[in-house]
C-alpha positions as CSV (number, residue, x, y, z in Angstrom):
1,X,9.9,-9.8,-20.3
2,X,8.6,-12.6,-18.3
3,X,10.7,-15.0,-17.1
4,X,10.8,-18.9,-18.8
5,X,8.5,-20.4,-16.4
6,X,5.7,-17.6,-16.9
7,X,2.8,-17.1,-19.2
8,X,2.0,-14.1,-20.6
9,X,-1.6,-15.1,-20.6
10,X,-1.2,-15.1,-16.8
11,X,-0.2,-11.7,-16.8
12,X,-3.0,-10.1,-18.4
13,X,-5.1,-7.7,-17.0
14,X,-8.0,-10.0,-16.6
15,X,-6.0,-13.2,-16.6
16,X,-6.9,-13.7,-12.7
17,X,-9.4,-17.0,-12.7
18,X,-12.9,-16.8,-12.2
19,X,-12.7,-18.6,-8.6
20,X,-16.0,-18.5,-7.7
21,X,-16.6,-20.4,-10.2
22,X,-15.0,-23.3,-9.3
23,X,-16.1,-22.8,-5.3
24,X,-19.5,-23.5,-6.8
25,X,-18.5,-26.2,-8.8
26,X,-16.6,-28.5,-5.1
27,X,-18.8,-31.0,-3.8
28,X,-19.6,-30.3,-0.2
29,X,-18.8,-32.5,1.9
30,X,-20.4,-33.3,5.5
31,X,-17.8,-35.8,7.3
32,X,-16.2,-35.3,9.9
33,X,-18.2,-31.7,9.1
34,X,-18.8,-29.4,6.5
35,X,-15.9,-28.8,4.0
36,X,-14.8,-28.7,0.5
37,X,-11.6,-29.5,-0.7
38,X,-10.8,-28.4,-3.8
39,X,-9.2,-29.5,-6.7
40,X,-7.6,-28.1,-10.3
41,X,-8.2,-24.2,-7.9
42,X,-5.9,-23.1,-10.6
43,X,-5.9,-23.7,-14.7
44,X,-2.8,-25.5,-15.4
45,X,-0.5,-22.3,-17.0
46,X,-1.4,-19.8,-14.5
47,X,-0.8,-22.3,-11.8
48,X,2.7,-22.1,-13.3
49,X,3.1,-18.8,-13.3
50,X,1.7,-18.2,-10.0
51,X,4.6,-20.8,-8.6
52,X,7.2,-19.0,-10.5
53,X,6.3,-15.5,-9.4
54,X,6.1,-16.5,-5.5
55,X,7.5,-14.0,-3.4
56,X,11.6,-14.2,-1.7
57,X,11.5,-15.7,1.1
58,X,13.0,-12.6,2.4
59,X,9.6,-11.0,1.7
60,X,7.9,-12.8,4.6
61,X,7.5,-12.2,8.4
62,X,7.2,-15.0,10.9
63,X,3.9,-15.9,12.0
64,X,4.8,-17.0,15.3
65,X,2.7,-20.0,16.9
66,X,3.4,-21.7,19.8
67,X,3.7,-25.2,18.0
68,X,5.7,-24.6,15.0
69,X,9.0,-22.9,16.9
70,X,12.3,-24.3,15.7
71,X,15.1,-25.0,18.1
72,X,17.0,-21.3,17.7
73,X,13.6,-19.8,18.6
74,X,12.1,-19.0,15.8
75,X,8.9,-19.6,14.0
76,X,8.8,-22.3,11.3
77,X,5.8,-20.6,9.7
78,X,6.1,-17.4,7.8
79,X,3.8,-15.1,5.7
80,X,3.0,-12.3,3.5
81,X,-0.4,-10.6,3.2
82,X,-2.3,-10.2,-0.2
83,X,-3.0,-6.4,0.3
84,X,-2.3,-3.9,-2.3
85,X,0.0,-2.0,-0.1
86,X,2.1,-5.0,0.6
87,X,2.1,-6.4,-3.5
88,X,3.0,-2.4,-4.2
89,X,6.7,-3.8,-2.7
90,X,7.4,-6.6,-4.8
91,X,8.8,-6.5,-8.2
92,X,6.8,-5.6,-11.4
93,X,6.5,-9.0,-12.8
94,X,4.8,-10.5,-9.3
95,X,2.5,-7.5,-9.1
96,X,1.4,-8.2,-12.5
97,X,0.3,-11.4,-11.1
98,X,-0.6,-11.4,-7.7
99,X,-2.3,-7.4,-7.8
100,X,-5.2,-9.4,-9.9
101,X,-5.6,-12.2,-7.9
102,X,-5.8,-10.5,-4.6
103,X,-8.7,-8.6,-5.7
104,X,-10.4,-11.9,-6.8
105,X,-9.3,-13.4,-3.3
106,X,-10.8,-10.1,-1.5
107,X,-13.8,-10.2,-4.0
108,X,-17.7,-9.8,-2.8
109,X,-18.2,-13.1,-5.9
110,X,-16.0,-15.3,-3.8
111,X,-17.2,-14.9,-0.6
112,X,-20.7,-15.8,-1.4
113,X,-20.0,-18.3,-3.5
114,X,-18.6,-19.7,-0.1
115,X,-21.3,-18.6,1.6
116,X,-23.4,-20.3,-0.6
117,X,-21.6,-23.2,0.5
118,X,-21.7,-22.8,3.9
119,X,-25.0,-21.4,4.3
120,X,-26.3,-24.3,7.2
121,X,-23.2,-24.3,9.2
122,X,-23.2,-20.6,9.2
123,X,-26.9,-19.8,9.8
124,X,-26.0,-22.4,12.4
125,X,-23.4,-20.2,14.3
126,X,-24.6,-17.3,13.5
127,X,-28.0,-17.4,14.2
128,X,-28.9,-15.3,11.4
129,X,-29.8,-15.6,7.5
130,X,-26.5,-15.8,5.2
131,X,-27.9,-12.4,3.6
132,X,-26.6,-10.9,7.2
133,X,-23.6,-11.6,7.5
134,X,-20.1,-9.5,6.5
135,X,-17.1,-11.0,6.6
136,X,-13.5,-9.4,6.2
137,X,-11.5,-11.2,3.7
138,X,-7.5,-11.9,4.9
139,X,-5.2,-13.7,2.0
140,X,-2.0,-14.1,2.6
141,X,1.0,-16.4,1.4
142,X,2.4,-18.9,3.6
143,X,5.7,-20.5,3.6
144,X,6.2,-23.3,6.4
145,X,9.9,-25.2,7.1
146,X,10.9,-28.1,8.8
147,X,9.5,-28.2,12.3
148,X,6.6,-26.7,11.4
149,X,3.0,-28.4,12.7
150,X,-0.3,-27.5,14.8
151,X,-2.5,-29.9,16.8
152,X,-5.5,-30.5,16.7
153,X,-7.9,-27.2,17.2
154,X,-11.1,-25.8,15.9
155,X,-9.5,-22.2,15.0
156,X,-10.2,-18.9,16.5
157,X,-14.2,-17.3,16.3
158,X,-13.2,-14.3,15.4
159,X,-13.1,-16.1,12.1
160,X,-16.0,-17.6,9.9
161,X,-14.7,-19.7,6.7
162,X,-10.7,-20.7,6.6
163,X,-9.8,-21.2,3.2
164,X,-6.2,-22.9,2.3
165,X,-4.9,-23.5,-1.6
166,X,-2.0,-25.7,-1.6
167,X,0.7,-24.7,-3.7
168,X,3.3,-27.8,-4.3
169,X,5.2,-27.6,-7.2
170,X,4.6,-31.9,-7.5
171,X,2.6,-34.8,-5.8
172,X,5.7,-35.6,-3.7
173,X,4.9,-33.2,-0.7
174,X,1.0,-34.7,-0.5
175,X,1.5,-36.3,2.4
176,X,1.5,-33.0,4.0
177,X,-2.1,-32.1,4.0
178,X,-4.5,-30.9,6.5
179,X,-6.0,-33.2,9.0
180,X,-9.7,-33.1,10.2
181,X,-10.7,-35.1,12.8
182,X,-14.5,-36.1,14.3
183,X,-13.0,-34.7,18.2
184,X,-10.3,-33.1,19.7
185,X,-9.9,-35.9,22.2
186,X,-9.6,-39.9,22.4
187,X,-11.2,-42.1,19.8
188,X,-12.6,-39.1,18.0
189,X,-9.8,-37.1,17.4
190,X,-8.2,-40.5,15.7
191,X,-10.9,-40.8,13.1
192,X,-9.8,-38.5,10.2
193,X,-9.9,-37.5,7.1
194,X,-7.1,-36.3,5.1
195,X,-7.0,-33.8,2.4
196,X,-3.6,-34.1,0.3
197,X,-1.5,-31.8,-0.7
198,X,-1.3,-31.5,-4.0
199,X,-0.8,-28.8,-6.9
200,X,-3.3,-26.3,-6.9
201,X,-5.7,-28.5,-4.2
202,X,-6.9,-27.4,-0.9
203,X,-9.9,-26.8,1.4
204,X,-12.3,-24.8,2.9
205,X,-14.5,-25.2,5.9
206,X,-16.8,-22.8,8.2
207,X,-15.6,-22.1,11.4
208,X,-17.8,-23.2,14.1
209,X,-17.2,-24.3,18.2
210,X,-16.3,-27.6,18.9
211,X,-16.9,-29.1,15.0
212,X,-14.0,-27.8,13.0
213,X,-11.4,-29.7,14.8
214,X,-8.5,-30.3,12.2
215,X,-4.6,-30.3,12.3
216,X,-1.2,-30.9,10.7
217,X,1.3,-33.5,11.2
218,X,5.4,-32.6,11.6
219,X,7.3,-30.9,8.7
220,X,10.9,-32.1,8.5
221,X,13.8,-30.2,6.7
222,X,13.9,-33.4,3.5
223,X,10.4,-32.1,3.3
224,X,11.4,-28.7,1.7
225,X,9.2,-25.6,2.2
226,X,5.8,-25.9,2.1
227,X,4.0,-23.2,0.1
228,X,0.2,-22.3,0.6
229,X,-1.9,-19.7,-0.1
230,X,-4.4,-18.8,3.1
231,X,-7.7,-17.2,2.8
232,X,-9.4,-16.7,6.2
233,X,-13.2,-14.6,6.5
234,X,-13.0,-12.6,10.1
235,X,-16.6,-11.9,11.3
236,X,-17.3,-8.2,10.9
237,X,-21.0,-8.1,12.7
238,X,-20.5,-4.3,14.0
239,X,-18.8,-1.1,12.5
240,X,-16.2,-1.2,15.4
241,X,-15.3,-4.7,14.1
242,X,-14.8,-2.8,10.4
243,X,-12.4,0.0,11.8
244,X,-10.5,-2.8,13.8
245,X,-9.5,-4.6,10.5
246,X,-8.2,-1.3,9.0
247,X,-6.4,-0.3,11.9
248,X,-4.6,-4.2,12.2
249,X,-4.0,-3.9,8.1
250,X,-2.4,-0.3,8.9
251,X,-0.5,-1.9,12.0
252,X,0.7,-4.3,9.9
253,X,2.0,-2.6,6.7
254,X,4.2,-0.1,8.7
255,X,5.5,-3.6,11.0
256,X,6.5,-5.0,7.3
257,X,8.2,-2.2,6.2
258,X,10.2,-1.3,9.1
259,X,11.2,-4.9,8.7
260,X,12.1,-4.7,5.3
């Protein structure tokens, strides 16, 4: 039986939502560089089922990060990765849920409806034609507490397109949003934009050097937990970068369960 705050039509089969979809449907936006940010990810009852199915905290690992470590040493940011190995250990009820999603997160459609997007950016970096370039797909829940917060920095190259779906369960927490900024440093790092976070809203942006400057400001315990979903595309330009990816998702499933 589902629970009260699920819908069965969530839990179909094929309930997952055609995200591509609404990837082509965002606006781009060019200031302070290429983005979307994207609105209504999620129709209105799956987005409630989605929130009442997240995973126990329990069911996370720390992601540690040199920014966002709490005062008894541990990380204020945790995770859990969208693999089918990893949703085989939850309970039936999320699997139902987040098995079909994940392969619409991992999904060929998805990425080039970003890379559709993206295509100028990425060409950019790249140097090649879009029609090129692979990319490994990595989602994975997020859970951040009070202390959490990163400054200001363009994210690592070994990724191409950082993805991030807020998942609030109210307006209240939308002052916790994603920063971008024009610069790292001085005046340019204090013109920004700022995308709020709000039920089933968030962004995505291209990675590229010294552009995708962007950051988050200080969590604090009244804030509560603050729930995301992240998708992030890692270059894979050569077959070694292929069996790296496999060996790290290996690596990491036996790390999880000898957590567990």
């Amino acid at each position: 039986m589902p629970t009260p705050l699920t819908d069965d039509r969530a839990l179909a089969p094929n309930a997952a939502p055609d995200l591509a979809g609404e990837v082509d449907r965002a606006p781009l936006r060019t200031a302070p560089f290429a983005h979307l940010y994207l609105e209504d990810f999620f129709p209105p009852h799956y987005y409630r089922a989605l929130l009442a199915l997240l995973p126990a905290t329990g069911r996370y690992r720390e992601l540690t990060h040199r920014d966002a470590i709490r005062a008894d040493g541990h990380s204020a940011r945790r995770k859990f990765y969208l693999f089918p190995e990893h949703i085989a250990l939850l309970p039936a009820e999320q699997r139902r849920l987040w098995g079909p999603l994940a392969r619409v997160l991992r999904s060929r459609a998805l990425e080039e409806a970003f890379k559709r997007k993206f295509r100028e950016p990425l060409e950019r970096r790249f140097g090649t034609s879009i029609e090129r370039l692979r990319f490994h797909p990595v989602p994975m829940l997020l859970r951040d507490i009070g202390g959490y917060r990163i400054g200001i920095h363009g994210d690592s190259l070994s990724k191409a397109i950082t993805v991030q779906i807020y998942l609030p369960r109210d307006a209240s927490q939308a002052h916790l949003g994603t920063i971008l900024h024009e610069g790292r440093e001085g005046e340019a790092a204090a013109r920004t934009t700022k995308l709020a976070f709000r039920p089933a809203a968030g962004y995505a942006f291209p990675v590229v050097y010294h552009e995708s400057w962007h950051s988050v400001a200080s969590v604090s315990d009244a804030d509560g937990q603050r729930d995301s979903l992240m998708l992030s595309y890692y270059v894979q330009t050569s077959a070694l970068d292929w069996v790296f990816q496999r060996l790290k998702r290996a690596w990491l499933l036996v790390a999880y369960a000898f957590r567990r």
